[in-house]
Residue frames as qw, qx, qy, qz and C-alpha x, y, z in Angstrom:
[[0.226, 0.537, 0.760, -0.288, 21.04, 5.04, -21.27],
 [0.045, -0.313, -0.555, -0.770, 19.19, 6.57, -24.36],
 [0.358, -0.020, 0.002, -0.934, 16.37, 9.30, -24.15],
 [0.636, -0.112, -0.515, -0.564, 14.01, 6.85, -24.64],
 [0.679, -0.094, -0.640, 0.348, 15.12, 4.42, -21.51],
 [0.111, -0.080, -0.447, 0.884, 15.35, 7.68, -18.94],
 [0.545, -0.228, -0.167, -0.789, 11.53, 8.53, -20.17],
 [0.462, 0.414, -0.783, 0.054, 10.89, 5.34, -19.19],
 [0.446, 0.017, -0.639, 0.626, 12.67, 4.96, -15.77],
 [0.203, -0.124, 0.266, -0.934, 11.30, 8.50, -15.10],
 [0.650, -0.210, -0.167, -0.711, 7.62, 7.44, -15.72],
 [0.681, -0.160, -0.709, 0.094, 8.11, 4.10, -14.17],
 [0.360, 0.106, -0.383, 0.844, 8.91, 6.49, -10.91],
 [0.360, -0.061, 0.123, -0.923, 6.38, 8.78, -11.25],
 [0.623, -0.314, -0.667, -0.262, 3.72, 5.62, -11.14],
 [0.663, -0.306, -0.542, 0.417, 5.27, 4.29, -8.03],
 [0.035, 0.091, 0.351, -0.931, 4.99, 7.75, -6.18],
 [0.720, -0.176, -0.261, -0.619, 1.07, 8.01, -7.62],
 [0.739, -0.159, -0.655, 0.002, 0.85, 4.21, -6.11],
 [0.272, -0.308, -0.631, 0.658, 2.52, 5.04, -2.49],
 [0.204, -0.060, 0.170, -0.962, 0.65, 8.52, -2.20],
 [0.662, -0.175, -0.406, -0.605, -2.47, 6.83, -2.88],
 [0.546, -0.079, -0.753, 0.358, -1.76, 4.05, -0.51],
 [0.172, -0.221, -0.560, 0.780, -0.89, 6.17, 2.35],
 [0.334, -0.172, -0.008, -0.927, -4.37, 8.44, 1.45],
 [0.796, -0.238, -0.488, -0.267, -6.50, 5.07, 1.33],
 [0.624, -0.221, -0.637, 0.395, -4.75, 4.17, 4.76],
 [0.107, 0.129, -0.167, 0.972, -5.11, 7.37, 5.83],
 [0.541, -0.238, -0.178, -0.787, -8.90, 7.91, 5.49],
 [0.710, -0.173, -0.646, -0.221, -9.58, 4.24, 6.35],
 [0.560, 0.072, -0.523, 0.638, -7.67, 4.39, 9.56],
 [0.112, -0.040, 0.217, -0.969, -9.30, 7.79, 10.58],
 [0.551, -0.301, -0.125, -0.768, -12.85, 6.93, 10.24],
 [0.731, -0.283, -0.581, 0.220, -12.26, 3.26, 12.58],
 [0.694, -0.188, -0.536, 0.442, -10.40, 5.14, 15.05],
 [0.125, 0.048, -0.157, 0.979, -10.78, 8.75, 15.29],
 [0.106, -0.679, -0.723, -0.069, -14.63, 9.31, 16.97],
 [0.127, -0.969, -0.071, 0.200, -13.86, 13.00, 18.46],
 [0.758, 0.153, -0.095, 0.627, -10.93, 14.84, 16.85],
 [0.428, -0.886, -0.143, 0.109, -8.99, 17.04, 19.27],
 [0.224, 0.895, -0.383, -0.031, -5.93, 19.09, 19.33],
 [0.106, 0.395, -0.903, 0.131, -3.97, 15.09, 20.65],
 [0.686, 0.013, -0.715, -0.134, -4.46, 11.81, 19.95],
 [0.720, -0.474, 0.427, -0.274, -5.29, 9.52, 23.47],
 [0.354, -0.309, 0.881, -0.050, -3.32, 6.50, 24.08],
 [0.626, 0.431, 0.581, -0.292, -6.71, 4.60, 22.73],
 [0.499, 0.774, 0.081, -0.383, -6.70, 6.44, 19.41],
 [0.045, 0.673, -0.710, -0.201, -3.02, 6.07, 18.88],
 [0.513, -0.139, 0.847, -0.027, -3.30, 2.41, 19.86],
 [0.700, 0.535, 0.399, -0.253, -5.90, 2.31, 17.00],
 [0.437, 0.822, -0.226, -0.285, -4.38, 3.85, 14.54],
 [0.112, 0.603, -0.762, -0.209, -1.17, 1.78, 14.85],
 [0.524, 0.074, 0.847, -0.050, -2.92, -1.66, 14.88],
 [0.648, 0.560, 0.491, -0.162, -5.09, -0.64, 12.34],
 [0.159, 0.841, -0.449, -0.258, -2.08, 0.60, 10.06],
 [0.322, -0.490, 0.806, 0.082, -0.16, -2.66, 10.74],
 [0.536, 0.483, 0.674, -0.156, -3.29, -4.72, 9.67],
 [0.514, 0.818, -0.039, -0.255, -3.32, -2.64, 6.18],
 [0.176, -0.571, 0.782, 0.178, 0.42, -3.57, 6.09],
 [0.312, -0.284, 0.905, 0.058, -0.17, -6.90, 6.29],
 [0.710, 0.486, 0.410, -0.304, -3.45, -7.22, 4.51],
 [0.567, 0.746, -0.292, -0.192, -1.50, -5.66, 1.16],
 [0.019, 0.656, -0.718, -0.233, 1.60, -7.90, 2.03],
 [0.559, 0.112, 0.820, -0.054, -0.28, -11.21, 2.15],
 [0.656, 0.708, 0.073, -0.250, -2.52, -9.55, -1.10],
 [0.352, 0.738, -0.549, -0.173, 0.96, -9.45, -3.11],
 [0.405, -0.201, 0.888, -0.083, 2.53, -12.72, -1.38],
 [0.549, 0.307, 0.772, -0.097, -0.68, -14.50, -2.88],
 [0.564, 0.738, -0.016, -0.371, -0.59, -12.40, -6.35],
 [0.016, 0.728, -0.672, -0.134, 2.91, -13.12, -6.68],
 [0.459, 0.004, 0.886, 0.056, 2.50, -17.21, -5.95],
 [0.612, 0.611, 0.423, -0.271, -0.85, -17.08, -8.58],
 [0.411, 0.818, -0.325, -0.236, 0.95, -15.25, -11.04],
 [0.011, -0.508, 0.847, 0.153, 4.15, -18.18, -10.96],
 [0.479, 0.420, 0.770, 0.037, 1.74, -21.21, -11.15],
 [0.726, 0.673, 0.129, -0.048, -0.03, -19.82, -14.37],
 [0.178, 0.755, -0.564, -0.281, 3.66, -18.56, -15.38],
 [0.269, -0.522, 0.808, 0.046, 4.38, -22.49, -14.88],
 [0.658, 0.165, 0.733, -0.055, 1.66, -23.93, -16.26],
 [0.538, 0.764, -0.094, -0.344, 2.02, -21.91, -19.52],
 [0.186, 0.671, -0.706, -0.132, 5.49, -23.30, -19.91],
 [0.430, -0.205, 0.863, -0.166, 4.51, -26.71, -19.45]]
């Protein structure tokens, strides 16, 4: 791998960390102002419950978002080649 190819790699890396850190802050913040109305030295049962439905739901919102970028993006890929 040439100098040029490891710059690259590296920066291709350092995106995808910028991309998750962001993530998890946007799920972070979003999460906390639905579910957190009084904040105390421990979560209640309630809060928790919140937080992890309302995590799971972000999950899945971004995997369906890709799922359906991913199909969009192969139809035009197919109708270019056609």
């Amino acid at each position: 791998m040439n100098t040029e190819e490891e710059l690259k790699s590296f920066i291709e890396g350092e995106t995808e960390k910028q991309r998750y850190q962001y993530l998890v802050h946007e799920l972070t913040e979003k999460c906390w102002d639905v579910c957190v109305d009084k904040p105390g030295s421990k979560m209640d049962s309630k809060t928790e419950n919140c937080m992890q439905n309302c995590v799971n739901r972000f999950i899945d919102a971004t995997n369906l978002i890709v799922d359906r970028l991913g199909k969009t993006s192969s139809s035009m890929d197919s109708e270019l080649v056609s």
